[in-house]
PyMOL Python script that loads the backbone (N, CA, C, O; Angstrom):
from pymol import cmd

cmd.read_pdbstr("""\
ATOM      1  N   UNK A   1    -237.564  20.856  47.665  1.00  0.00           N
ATOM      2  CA  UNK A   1    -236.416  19.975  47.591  1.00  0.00           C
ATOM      3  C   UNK A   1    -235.411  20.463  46.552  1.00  0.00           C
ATOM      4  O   UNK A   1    -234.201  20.301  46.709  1.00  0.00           O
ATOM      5  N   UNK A   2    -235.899  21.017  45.573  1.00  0.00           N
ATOM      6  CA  UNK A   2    -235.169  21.545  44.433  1.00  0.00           C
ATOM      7  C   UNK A   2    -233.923  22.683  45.224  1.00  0.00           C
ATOM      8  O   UNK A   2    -232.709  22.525  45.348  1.00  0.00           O
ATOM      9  N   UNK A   3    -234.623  23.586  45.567  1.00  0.00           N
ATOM     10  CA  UNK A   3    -233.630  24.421  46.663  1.00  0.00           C
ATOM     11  C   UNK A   3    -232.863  24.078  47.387  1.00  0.00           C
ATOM     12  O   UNK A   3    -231.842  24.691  47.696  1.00  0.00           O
ATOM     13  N   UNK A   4    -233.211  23.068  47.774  1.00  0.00           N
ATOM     14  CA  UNK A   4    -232.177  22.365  48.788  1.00  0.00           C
ATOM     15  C   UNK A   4    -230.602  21.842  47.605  1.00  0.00           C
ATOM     16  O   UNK A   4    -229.390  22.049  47.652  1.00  0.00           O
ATOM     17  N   UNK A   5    -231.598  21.063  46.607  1.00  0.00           N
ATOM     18  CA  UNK A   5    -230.464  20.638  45.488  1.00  0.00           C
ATOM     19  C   UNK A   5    -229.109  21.345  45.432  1.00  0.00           C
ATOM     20  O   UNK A   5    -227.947  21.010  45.662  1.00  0.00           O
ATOM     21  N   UNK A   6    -229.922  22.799  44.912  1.00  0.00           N
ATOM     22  CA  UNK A   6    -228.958  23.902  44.708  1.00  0.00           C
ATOM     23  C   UNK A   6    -227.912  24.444  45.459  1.00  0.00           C
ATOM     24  O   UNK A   6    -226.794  24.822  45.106  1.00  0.00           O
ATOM     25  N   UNK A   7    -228.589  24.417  46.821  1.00  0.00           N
ATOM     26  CA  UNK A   7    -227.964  24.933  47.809  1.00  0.00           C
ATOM     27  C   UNK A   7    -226.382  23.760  48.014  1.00  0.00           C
ATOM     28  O   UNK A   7    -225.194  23.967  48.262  1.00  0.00           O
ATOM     29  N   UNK A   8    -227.097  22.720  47.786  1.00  0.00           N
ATOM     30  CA  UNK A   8    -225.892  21.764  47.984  1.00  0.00           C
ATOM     31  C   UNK A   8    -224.944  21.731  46.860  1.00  0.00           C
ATOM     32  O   UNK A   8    -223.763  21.388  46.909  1.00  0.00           O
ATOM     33  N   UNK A   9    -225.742  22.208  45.647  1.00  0.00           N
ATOM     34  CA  UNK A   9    -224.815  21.959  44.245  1.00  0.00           C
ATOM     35  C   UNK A   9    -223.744  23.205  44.393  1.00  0.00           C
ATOM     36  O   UNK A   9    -222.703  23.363  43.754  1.00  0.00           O
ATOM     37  N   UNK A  10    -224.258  23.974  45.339  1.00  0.00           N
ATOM     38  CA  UNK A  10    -222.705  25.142  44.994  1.00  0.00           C
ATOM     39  C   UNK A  10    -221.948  24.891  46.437  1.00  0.00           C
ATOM     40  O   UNK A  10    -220.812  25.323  46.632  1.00  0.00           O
ATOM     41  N   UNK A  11    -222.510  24.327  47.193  1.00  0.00           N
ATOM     42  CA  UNK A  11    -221.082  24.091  48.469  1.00  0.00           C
ATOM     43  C   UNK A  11    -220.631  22.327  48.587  1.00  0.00           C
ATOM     44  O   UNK A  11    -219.484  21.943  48.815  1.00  0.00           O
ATOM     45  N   UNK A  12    -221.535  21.643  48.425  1.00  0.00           N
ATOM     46  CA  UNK A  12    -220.897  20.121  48.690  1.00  0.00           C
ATOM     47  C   UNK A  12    -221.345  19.617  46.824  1.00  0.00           C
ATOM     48  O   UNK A  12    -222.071  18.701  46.437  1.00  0.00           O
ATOM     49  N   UNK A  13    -220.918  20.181  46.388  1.00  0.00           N
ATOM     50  CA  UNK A  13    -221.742  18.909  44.995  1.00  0.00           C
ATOM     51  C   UNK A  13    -221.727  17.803  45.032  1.00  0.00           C
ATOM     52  O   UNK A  13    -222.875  17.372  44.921  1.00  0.00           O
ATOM     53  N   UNK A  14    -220.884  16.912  45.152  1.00  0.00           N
ATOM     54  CA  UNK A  14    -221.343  15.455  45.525  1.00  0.00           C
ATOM     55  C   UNK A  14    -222.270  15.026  46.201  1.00  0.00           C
ATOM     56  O   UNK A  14    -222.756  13.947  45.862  1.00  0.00           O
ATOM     57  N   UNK A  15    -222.810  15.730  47.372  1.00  0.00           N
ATOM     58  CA  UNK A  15    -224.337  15.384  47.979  1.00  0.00           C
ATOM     59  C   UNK A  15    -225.528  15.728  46.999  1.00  0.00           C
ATOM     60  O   UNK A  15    -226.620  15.162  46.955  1.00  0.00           O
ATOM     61  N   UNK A  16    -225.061  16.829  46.187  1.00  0.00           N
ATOM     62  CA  UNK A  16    -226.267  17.059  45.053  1.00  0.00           C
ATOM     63  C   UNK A  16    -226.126  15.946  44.138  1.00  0.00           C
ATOM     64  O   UNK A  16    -227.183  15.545  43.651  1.00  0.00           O
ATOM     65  N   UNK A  17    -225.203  15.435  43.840  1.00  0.00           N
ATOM     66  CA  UNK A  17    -225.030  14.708  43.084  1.00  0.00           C
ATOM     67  C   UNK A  17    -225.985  13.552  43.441  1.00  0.00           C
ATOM     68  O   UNK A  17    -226.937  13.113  42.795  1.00  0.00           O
ATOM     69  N   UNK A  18    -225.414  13.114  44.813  1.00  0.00           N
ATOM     70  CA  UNK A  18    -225.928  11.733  45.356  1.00  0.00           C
ATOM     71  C   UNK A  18    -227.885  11.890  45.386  1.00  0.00           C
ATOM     72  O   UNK A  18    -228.823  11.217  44.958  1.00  0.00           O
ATOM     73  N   UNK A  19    -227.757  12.884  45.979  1.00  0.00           N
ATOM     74  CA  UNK A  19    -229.454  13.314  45.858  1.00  0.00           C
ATOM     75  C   UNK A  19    -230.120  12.866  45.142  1.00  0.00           C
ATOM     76  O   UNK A  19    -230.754  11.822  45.293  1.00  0.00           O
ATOM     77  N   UNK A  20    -230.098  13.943  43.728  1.00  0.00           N
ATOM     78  CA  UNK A  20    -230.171  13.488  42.233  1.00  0.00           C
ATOM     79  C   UNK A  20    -230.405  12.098  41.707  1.00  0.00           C
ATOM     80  O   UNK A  20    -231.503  11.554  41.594  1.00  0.00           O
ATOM     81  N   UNK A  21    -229.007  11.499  41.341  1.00  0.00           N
ATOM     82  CA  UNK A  21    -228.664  10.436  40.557  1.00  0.00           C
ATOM     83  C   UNK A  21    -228.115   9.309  41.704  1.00  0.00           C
ATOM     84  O   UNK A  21    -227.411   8.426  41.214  1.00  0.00           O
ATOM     85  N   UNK A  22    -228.336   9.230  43.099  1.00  0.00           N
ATOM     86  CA  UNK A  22    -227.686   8.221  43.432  1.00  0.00           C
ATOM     87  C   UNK A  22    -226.241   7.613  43.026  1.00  0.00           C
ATOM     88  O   UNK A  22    -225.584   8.102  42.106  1.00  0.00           O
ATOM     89  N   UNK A  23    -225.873   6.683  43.666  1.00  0.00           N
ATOM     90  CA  UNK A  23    -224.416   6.164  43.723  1.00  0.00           C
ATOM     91  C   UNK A  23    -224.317   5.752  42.594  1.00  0.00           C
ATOM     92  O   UNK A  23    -224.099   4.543  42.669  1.00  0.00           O
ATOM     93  N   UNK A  24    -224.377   6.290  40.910  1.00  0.00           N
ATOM     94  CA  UNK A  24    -224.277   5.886  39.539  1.00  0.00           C
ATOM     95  C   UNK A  24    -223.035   6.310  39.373  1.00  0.00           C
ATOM     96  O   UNK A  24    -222.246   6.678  40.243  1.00  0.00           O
ATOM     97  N   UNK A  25    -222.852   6.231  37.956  1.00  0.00           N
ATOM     98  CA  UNK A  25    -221.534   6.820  37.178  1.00  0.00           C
ATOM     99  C   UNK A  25    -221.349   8.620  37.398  1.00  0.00           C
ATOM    100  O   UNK A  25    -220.410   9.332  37.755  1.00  0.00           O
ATOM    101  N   UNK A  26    -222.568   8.842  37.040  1.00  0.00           N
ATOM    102  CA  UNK A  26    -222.461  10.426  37.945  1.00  0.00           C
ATOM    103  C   UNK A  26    -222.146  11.295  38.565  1.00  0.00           C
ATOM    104  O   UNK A  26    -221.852  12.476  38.379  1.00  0.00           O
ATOM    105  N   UNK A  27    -222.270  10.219  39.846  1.00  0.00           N
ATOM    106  CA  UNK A  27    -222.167  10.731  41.215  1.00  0.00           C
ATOM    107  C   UNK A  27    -220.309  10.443  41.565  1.00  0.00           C
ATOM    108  O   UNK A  27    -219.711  10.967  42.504  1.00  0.00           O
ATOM    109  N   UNK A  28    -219.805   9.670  40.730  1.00  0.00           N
ATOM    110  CA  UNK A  28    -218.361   9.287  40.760  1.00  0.00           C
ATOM    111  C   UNK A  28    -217.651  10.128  39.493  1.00  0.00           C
ATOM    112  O   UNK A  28    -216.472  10.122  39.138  1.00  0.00           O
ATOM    113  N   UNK A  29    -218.595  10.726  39.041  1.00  0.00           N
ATOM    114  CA  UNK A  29    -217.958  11.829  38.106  1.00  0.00           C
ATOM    115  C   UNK A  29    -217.607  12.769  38.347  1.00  0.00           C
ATOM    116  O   UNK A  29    -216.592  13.308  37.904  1.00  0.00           O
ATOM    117  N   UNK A  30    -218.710  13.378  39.455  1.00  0.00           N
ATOM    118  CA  UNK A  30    -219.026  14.737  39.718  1.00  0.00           C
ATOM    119  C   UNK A  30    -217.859  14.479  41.081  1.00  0.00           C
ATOM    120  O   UNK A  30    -217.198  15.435  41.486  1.00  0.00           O
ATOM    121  N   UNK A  31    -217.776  13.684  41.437  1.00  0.00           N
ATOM    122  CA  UNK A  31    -216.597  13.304  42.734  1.00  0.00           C
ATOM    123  C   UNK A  31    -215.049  13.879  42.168  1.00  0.00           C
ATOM    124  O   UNK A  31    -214.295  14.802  42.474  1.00  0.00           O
ATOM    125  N   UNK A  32    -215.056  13.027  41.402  1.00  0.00           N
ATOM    126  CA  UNK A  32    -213.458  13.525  40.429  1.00  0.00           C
ATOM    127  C   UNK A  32    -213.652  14.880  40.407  1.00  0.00           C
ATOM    128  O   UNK A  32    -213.015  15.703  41.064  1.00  0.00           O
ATOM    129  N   UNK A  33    -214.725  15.140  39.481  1.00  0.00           N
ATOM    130  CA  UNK A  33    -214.695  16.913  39.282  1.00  0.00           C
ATOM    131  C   UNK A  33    -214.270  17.618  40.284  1.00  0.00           C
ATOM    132  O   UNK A  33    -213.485  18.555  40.133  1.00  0.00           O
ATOM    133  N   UNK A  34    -214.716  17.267  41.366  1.00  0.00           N
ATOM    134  CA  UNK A  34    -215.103  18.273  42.547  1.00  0.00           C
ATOM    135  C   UNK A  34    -213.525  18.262  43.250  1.00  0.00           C
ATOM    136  O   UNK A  34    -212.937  19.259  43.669  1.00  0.00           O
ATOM    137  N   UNK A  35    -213.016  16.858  43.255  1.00  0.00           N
ATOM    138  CA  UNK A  35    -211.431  16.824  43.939  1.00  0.00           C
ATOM    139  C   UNK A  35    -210.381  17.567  43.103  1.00  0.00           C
ATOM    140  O   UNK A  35    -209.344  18.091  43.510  1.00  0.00           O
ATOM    141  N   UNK A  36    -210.886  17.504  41.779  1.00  0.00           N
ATOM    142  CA  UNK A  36    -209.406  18.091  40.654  1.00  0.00           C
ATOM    143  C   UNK A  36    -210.235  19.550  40.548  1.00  0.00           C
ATOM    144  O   UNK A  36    -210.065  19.998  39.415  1.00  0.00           O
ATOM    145  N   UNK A  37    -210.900  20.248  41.192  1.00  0.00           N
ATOM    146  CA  UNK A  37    -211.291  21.552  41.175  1.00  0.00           C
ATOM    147  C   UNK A  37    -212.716  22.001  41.767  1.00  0.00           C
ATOM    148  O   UNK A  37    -213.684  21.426  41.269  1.00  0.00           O
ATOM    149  N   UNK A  38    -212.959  22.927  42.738  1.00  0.00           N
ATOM    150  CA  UNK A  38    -214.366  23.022  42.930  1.00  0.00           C
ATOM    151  C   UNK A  38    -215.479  23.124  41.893  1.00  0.00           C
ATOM    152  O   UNK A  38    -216.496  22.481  41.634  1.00  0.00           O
ATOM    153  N   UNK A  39    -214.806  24.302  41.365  1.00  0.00           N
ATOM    154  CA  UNK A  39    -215.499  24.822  39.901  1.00  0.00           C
ATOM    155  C   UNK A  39    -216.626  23.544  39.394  1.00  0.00           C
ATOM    156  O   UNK A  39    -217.794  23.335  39.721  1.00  0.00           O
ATOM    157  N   UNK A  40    -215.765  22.874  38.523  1.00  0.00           N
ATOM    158  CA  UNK A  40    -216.140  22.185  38.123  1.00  0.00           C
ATOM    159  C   UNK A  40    -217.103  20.920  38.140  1.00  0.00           C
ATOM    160  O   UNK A  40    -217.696  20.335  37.233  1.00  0.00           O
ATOM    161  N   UNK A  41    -217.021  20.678  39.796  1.00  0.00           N
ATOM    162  CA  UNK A  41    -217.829  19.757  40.358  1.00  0.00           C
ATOM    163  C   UNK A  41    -219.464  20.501  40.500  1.00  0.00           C
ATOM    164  O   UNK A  41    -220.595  20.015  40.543  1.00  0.00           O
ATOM    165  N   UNK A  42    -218.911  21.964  40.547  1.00  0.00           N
ATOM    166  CA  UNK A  42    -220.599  22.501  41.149  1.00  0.00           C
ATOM    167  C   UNK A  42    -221.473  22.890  39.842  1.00  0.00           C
ATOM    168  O   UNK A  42    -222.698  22.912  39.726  1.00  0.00           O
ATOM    169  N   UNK A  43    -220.416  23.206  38.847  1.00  0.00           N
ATOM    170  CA  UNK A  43    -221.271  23.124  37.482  1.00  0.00           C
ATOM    171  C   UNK A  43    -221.909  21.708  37.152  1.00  0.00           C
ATOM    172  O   UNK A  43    -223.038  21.761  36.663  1.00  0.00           O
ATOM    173  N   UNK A  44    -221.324  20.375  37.356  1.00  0.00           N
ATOM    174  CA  UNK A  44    -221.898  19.571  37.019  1.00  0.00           C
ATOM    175  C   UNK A  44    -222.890  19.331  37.813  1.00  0.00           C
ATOM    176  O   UNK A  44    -223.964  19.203  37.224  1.00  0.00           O
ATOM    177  N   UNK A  45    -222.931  19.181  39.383  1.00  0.00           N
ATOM    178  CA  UNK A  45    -224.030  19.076  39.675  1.00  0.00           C
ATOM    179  C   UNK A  45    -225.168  19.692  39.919  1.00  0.00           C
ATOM    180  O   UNK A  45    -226.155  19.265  40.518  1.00  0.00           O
ATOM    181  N   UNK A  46    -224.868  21.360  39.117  1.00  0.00           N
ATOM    182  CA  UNK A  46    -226.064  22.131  38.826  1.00  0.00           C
ATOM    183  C   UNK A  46    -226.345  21.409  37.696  1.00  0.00           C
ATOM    184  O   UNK A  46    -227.359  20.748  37.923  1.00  0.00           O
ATOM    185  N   UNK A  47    -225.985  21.242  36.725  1.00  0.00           N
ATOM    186  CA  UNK A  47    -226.835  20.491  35.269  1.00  0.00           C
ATOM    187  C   UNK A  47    -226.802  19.068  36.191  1.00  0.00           C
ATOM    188  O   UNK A  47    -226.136  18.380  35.417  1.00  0.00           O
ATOM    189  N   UNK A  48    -226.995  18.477  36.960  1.00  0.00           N
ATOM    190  CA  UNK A  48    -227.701  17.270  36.802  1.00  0.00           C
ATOM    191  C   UNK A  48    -228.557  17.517  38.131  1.00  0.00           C
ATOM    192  O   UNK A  48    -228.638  16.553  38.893  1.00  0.00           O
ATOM    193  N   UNK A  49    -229.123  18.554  38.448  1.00  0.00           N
ATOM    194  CA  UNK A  49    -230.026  18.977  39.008  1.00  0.00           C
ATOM    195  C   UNK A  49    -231.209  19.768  37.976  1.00  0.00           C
ATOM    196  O   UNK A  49    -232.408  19.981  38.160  1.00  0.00           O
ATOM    197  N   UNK A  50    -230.777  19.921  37.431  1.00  0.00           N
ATOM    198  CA  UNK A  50    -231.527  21.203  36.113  1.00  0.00           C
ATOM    199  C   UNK A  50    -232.072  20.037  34.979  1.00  0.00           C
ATOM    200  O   UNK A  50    -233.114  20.249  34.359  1.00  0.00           O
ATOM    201  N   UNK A  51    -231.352  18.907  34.785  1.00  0.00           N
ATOM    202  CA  UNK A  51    -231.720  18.155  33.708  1.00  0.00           C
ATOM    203  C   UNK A  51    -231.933  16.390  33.918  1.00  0.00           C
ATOM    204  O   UNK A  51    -232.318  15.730  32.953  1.00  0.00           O
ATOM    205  N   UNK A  52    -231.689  15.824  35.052  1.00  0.00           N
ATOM    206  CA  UNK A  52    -231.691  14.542  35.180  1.00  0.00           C
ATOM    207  C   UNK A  52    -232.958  14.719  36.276  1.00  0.00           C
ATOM    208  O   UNK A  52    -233.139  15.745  36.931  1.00  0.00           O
ATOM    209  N   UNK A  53    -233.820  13.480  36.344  1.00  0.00           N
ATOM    210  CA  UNK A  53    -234.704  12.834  37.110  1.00  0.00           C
ATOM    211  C   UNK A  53    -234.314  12.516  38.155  1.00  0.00           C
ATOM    212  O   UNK A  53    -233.115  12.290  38.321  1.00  0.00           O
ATOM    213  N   UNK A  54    -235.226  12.406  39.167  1.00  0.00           N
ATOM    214  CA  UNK A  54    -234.718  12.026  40.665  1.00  0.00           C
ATOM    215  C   UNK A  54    -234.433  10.676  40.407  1.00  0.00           C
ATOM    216  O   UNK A  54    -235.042  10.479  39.355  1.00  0.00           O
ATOM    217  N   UNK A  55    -233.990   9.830  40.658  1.00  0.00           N
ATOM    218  CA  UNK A  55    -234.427   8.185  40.724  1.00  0.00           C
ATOM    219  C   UNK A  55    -234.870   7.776  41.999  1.00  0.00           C
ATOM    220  O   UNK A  55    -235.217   6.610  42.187  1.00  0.00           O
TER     221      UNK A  55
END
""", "prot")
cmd.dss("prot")
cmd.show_as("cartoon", "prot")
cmd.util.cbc("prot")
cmd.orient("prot")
């Protein structure tokens, strides 16, 4: 499942996101990120794949 994470954290991050951390503050973070730049959305949802708990 972890692979899968990844795979999603560098083309859709918000599904990694959602994966992860569910519909939290997070997942509406990593949303912004991802609309005001790709970059940025896929770094975050590699660290909250690398460091947050499934819930």
């Amino acid at each position: 499942m972890v692979i899968l994470k990844i795979i999603a954290s560098i083309f859709l991050p918000p599904l990694a996101a959602y994966l992860q951390v569910g519909i939290t503050t997070h997942f509406w973070i990593n949303l912004a990120l991802t609309l005001a730049g790709g970059v940025p959305g896929m770094v975050h949802a590699l660290w909250l794949v690398f460091t947050k708990r499934s819930e």
